[in-house]
C-alpha positions, 0 to 999 in steps of 0.5 A: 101588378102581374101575378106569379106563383114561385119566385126565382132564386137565379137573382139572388146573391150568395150572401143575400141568400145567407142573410135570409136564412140566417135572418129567418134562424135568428128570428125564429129563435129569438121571438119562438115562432116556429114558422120561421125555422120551418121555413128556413130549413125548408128553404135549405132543404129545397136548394141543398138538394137542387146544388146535390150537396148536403145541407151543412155543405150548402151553408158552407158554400154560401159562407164563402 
């Protein structure tokens, strides 16, 4: 197997996108595993600010 460090997210659809990060909110909610909030607001983070927008805007478009 090839190695690799980053993953890219070029492939991924708008509403898998939207399903990960609501599967990592629920479940970080649900078992009080802090790690998988952290990680879904890092990862909204990181790709509201490479679309230029807001977060809650981010969400948003992903919705549609």
């Amino acid at each position: 197997m090839e190695e690799f460090s980053t993953i890219s997210v070029e492939e991924i659809s708008k509403h898998d996108m939207l399903l990960i990060i609501k599967a990592l909110e629920y479940t970080g909610e649900h078992t009080n595993i802090p790690s998988f909030i952290e990680l879904r607001n890092t990862m909204v983070k990181q790709l509201s600010a490479l679309a230029e927008t807001t977060e809650k805007e981010f969400i948003e478009f992903l919705q549609k």
